[in-house]
C-alpha positions in Angstrom: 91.8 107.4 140.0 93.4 104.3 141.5 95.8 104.0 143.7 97.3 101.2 144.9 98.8 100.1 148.2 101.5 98.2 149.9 103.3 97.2 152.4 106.1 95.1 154.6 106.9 93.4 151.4 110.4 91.9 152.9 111.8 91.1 149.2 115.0 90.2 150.9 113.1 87.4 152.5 110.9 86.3 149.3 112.8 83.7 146.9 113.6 84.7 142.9 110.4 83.3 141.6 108.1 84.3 144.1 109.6 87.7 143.4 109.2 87.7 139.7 105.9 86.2 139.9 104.8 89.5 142.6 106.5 91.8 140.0 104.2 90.3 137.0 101.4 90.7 139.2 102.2 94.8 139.9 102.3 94.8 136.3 98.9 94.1 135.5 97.3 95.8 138.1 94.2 98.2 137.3 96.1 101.6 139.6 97.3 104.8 138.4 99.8 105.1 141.2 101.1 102.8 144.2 102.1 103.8 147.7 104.3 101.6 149.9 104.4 101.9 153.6 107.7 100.9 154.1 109.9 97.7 155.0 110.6 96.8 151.3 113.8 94.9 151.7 117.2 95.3 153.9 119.7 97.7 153.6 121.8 96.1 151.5 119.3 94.9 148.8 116.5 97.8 149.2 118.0 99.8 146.1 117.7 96.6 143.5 114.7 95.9 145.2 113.4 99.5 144.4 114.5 99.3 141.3 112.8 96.3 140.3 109.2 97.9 141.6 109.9 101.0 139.8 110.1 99.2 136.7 107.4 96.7 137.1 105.2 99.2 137.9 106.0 102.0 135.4 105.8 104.1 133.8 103.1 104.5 137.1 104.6 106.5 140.3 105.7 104.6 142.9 105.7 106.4 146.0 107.3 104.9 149.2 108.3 105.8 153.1 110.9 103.3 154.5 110.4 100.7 157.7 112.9 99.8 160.0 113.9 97.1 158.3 115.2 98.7 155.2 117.5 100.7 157.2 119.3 96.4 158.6 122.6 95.7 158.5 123.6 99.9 157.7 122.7 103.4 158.9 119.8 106.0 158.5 122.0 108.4 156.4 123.9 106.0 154.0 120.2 104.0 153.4 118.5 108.1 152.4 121.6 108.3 150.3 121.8 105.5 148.6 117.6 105.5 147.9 118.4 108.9 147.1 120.4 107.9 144.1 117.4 105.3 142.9 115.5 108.1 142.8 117.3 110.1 140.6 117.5 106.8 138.4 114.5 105.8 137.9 112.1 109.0 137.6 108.9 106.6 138.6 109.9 106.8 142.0 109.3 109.4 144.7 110.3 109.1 148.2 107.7 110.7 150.8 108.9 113.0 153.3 110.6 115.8 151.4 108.1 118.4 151.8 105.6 117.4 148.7 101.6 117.0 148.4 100.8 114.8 146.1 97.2 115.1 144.3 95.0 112.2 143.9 92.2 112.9 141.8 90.2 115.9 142.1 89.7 116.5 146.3 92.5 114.3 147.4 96.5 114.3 148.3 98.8 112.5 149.4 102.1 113.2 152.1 104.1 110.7 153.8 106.7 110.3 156.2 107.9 107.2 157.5 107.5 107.9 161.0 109.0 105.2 163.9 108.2 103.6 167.4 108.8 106.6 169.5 108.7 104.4 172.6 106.4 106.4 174.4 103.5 103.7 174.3 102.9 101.2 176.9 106.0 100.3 179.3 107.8 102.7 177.7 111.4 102.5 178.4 110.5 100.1 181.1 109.6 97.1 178.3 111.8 94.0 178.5 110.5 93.3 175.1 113.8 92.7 172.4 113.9 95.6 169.5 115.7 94.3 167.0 116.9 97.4 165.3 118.7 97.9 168.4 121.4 95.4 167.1 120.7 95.6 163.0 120.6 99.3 162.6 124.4 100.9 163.2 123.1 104.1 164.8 121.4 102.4 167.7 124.3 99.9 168.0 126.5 99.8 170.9 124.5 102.3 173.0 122.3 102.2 176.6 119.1 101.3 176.2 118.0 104.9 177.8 120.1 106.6 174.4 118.5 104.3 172.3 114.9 105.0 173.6 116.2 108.7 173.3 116.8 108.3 169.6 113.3 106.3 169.0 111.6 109.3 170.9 113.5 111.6 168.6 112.6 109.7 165.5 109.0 110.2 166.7 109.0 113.9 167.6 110.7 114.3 164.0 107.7 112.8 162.5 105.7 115.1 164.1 107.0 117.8 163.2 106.7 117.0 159.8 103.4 116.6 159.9 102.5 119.9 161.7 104.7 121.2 158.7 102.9 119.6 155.8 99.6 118.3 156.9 98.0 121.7 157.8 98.0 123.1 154.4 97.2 119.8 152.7 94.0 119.9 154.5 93.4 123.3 154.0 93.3 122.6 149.6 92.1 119.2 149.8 88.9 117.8 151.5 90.5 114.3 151.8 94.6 113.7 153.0 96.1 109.8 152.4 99.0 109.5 154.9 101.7 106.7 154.6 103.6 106.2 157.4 104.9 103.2 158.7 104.6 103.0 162.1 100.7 102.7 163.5 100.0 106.4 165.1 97.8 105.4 167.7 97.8 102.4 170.5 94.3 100.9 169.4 95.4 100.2 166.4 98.4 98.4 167.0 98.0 94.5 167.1 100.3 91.7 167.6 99.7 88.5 166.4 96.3 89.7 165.6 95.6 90.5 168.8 96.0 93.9 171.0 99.1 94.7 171.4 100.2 94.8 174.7 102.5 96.9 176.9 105.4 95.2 176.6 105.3 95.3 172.9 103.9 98.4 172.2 106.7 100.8 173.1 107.6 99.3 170.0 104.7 99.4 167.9 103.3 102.8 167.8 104.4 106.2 167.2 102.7 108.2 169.5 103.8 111.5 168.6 102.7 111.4 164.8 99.2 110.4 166.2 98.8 113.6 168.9 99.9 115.8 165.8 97.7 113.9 163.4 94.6 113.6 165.5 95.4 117.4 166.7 95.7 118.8 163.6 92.7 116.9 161.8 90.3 119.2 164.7 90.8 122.3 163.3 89.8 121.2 159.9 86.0 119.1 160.5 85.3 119.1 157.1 87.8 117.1 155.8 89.2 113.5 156.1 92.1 112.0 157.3 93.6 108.6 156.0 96.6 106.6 157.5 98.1 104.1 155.8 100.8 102.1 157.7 102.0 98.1 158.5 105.1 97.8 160.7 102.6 95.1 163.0 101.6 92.6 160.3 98.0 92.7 161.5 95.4 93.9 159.9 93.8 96.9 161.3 90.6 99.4 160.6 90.0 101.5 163.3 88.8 105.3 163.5 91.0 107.5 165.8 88.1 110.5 165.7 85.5 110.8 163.3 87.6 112.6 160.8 90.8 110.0 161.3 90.8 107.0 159.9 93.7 104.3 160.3 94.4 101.8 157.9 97.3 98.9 159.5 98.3 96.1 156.2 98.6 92.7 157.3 101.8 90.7 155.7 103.4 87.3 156.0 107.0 86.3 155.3 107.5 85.4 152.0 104.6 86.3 150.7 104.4 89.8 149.1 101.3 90.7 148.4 99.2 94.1 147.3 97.1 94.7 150.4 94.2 96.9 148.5 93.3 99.0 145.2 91.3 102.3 146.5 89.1 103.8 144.2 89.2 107.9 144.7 86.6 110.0 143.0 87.5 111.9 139.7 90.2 112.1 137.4 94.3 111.7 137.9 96.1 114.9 138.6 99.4 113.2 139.2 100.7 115.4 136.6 99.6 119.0 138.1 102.7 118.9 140.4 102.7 119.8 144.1 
């Protein structure tokens, strides 16, 4: 079993033949499934954009959370409605966060949720550091920067209480969980410019609530292993949050999409046996 991994591939910003070439890449890739970690594309593009890694990649799953940047230039409800309807096109395509466990070989699953800055790290609210989804996303638009550090803490808690939901049980059947999210879940493993992220910025870049349910939830089971695949930074990142949570950050550069690894999981593919 194979699966595949990417993330902040910003097609939007990547020109037509650098694109095509990517696709004919995903194409020949040795994986059984892939798992992106979110900002694909912008708002307006993200559904061809889908489309188009649906197909290179099939008949393979595709599984995917969505960044902050594929919700640009619209709003969180039209973006899940529109993906919505590529996912009922193109059958390839799953997007994480709707309750499912997905198994990967014989002692591994998958769950995802896309997860966001809650804004709790660092400065907090106090930050001077510029967000832009304050002024490309429509539901933070035109609002105090207390409501919108309101809505990034309840885009946080939401993630967490997803993962209280679903991770629980996944851990309970399965000795080894994969979690995409895109948004690292723990301040050590946020970097900026390859460095340690630092207060001002990191309000920004983590979401502290997934990582106190995460890292809460992953005591009560000690025989089992936790994996968190995110991006969101664009630094590379390996760090473990406990010894039985492991966090995984991709490292991208504009323009220049790229498949970030192939992980090899022990036994055979059960994508088929359902959730």
């Amino acid at each position: 079993m194979k699966l595949l991994w990417l993330t902040d591939l910003h097609l939007d910003k990547v020109g037509d033949a650098s694109r095509a070439e990517f696709y004919r890449r995903l194409r020949q890739e040795n994986a059984d499934a892939a798992v992106i970690t979110g900002d694909i594309s912008d708002a307006g593009r993200l559904p061809g954009h889908l489309r188009d890694l649906a197909q290179a990649f099939g008949p393979r799953p595709v599984y995917f959370v969505l960044g902050n940047h594929d919700f640009y230039g619209s709003s969180f409800e039209d973006v899940d409605s529109a993906v919505a309807t590529v996912c009922e096109e193109q059958q390839n395509l799953r997007h994480l966060g709707q309750g499912e466990i997905i198994p990967l070989g014989n002692d591994a699953a998958l769950v995802g949720h896309r997860g966001w800055a809650d804004g709790r790290a660092g400065w907090g609210e106090r930050s001077f550091a510029r967000n832009p989804d304050h002024e490309w996303i429509r539901d933070f638009q035109r609002v105090s920067k207390h409501a919108a550090f309101e809505r990034m803490a309840d885009l946080g808690r939401v993630s967490a209480a997803y993962f209280r939901d679903i991770l629980p049980y996944a851990l309970k059947c399965y000795g080894h969980v994969w979690v995409a999210t895109h948004v690292p879940p723990f301040t050590w493993a946020a970097f900026y410019n390859r460095k340690p992220c630092g207060r001002t910025h990191l309000p920004h870049y983590v979401n502290m609530s997934a990582g106190g349910a995460i890292w809460g939830i992953s005591r009560c089971f000690p025989k089992s292993q936790v994996s968190v695949l995110c991006g969101h930074t664009h630094s590379a990142a390996r760090v473990n949050a406990s010894e039985r949570v492991r966090v995984i950050v991709g490292e991208a550069r504009t323009k220049c999409p790229r498949v970030q690894e192939v992980f090899d999981l022990p036994g055979v593919s059960c994508l088929d046996a359902g959730p």
